[in-house]
NUMIVEX-965125 format. One record per residue (C-alpha): x, y, z. Coordinates in Angstrom, 2 decimals, always signed. Example, Ala and Ser with C-alpha at 12.3 -4.5 7.8 and 13.67 -1.06 7.14 Angstrom:
% NUMIVEX-965125
X; Y; Z
+12.30; -4.50; +7.80 $
+13.67; -1.06; +7.14 $
This chain:
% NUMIVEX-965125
X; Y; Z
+11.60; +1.93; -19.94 $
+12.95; +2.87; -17.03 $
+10.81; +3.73; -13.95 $
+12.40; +4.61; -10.43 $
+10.77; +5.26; -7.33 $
+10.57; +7.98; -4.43 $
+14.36; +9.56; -4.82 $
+16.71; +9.16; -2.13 $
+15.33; +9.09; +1.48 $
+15.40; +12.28; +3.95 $
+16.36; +11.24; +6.50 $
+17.02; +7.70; +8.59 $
+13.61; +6.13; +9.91 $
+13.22; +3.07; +13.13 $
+9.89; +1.69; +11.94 $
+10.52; -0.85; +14.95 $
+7.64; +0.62; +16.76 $
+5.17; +0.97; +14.34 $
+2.18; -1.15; +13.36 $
+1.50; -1.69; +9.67 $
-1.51; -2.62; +7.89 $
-1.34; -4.03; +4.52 $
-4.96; -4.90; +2.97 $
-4.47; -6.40; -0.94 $
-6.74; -7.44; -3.43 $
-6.20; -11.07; -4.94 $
-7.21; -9.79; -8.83 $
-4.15; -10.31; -11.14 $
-2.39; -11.68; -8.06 $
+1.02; -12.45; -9.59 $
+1.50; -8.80; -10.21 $
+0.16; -8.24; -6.46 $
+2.50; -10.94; -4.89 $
+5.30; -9.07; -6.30 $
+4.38; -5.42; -5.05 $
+3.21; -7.49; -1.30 $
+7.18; -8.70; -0.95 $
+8.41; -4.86; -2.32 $
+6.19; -3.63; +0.59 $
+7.54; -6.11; +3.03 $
+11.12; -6.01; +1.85 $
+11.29; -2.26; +2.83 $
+9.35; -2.60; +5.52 $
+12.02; -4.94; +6.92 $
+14.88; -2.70; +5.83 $
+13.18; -0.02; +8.59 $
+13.06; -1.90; +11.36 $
+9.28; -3.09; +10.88 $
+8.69; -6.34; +12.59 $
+7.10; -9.23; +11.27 $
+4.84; -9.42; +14.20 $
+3.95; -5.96; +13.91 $
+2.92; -6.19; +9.92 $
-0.81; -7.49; +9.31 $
-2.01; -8.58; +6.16 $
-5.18; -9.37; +4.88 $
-6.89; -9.93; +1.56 $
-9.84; -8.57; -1.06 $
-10.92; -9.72; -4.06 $
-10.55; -6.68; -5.82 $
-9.41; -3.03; -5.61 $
-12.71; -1.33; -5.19 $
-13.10; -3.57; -2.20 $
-9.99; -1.60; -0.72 $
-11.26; +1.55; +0.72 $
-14.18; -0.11; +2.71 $
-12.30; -2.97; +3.81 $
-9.33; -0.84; +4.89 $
-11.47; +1.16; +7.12 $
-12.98; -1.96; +8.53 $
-10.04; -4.16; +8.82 $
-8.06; -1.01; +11.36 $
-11.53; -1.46; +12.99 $
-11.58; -4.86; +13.67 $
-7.85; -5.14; +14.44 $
-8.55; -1.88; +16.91 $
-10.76; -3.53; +18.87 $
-8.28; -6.53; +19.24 $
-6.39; -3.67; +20.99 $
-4.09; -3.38; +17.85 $
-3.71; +0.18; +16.67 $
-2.23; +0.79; +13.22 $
+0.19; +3.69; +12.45 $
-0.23; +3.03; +8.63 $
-2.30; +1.07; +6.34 $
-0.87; -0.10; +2.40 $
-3.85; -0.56; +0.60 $
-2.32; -2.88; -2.75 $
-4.14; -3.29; -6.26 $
-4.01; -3.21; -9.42 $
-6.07; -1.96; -11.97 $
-5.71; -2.71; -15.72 $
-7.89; -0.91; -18.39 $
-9.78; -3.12; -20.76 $
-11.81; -1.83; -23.83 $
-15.08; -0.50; -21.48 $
-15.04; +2.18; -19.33 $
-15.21; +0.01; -16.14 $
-11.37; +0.70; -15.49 $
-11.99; +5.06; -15.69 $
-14.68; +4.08; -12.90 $
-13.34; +1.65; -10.88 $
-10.13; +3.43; -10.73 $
-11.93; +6.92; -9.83 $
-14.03; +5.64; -6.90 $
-11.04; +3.19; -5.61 $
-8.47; +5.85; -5.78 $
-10.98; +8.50; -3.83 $
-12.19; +5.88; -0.84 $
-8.88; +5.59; +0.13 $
-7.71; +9.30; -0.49 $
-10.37; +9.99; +1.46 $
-9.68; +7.41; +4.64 $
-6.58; +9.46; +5.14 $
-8.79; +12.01; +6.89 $
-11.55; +9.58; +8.17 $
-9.00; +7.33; +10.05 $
-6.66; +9.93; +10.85 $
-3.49; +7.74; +10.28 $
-1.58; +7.64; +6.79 $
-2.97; +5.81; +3.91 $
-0.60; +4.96; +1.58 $
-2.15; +4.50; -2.09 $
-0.70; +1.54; -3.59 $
-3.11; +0.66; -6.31 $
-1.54; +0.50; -10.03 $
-3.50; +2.01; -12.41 $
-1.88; +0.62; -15.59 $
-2.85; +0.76; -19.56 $
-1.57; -2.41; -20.01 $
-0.38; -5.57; -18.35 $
+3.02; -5.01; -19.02 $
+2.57; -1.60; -17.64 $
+1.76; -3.62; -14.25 $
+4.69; -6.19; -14.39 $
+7.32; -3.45; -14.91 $
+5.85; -1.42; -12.41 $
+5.92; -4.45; -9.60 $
+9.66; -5.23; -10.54 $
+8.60; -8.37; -12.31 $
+11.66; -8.23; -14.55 $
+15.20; -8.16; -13.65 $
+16.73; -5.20; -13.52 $
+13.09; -3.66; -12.71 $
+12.08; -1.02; -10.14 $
+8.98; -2.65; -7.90 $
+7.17; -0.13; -6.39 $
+6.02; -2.06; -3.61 $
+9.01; -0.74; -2.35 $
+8.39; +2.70; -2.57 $
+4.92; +2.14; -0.47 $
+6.61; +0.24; +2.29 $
+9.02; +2.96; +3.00 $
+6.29; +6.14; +2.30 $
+4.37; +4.09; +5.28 $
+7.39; +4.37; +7.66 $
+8.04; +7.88; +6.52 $
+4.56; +9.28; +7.30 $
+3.82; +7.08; +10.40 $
+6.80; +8.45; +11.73 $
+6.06; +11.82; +10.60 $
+2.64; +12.86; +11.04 $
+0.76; +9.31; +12.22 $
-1.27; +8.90; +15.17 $
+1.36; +9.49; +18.08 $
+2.48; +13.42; +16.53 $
+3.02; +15.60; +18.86 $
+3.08; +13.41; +21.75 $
C-alpha cells in the first residue's frame, strides 16, 4: 500500500525567517520519532534553521491542543514569536471507544487554535486503525512515504502564506 503525500509543491518557499513550533506527544514514540525527523528533514530542506525550530514534548495527543496554545505562550513571552506550530501524535484505535473520543476532541482543540492563535496549525496527529497503519504512515519501512514530511513543508507553506506577518 502505497501512500504519498501533499503532490508536488507550488511554488519555491525561504522558511529561513520563520519560527517553528513543534509540540509532540511521547505515546507510541517510535512511530513519533520517525514523523519528528520527517518534520525536521523538510523543515531543513526550506531553509528553517535549527535555532529557529522549538520542540517540546506531551505525554499524549489530547494533551496537544492545550499545550500548543500554552507552549506559543510561554515561548511569546521569552520574546519568541512562532509563525507555525506542528502539533505530532498518534492515535491508534483499540477495542473501546476511547480512540472515536480522544481522536474527536484532539483533532477539534487544535482545528480550533488555528483561529484562537491566529498563526497556522498544522494537524499532524495520525489517526490510524492499526499499528501498522501508523508505521507506514511515518515512513517506518523502506521505500515508505513519512508524512512528517508533508507537515514540515504545509508549515512553511502557510507561514509564508497567510501567518502572522500577511500583509505587512
Amino acid at each position: 500500500m502505497a501512500i504519498k503525500g501533499l503532490g508536488k509543491i507550488d511554488q519555491n518557499y525561504d522558511g529561513s525567517n520563520l519560527k517553528i513550533g513543534i509540540i509532540h506527544a511521547r505515546w507510541n514514540s517510535t512511530i513519533i520519532d520517525s514523523l519528528i525527523k520527517g518534520v525536521l528533514l523538510k523543515l531543513k530542506h526550506y531553509g528553517v534553521k535549527d535555532g529557529n525550530i522549538f520542540i517540546e514534548s506531551v505525554p499524549g495527543s489530547f494533551e496537544l491542543p492545550f499545550a500548543a496554545r500554552r507552549f506559543k505562550d510561554k515561548l511569546s513571552l521569552e520574546g519568541i514569536e512562532l509563525d507555525a506550530i506542528i502539533p505530532i501524535g498518534v492515535l491508534i484505535k483499540g477495542s473501546t471507544m476511547h480512540f472515536e473520543y480522544i481522536c474527536d476532541s484532539t483533532t477539534n482543540g487544535i482545528m480550533r487554535l488555528n483561529d484562537i492563535l491566529s498563526i497556522p496549525i498544522i494537524f499532524g496527529v495520525l489517526t490510524c486503525l492499526t499499528e501498522e497503519q501508523a508505521e507506514i504512515r511515518a515512513g517506518l519501512k523502506p521505500g515508505l512515504h513519512n508524512h512528517g514530511e508533508d507537515w514540515g513543508a504545509a508549515a512553511v507553506e502557510m507561514a509564508i502564506k497567510f501567518g502572522k506577518d500577511i500583509g505587512k
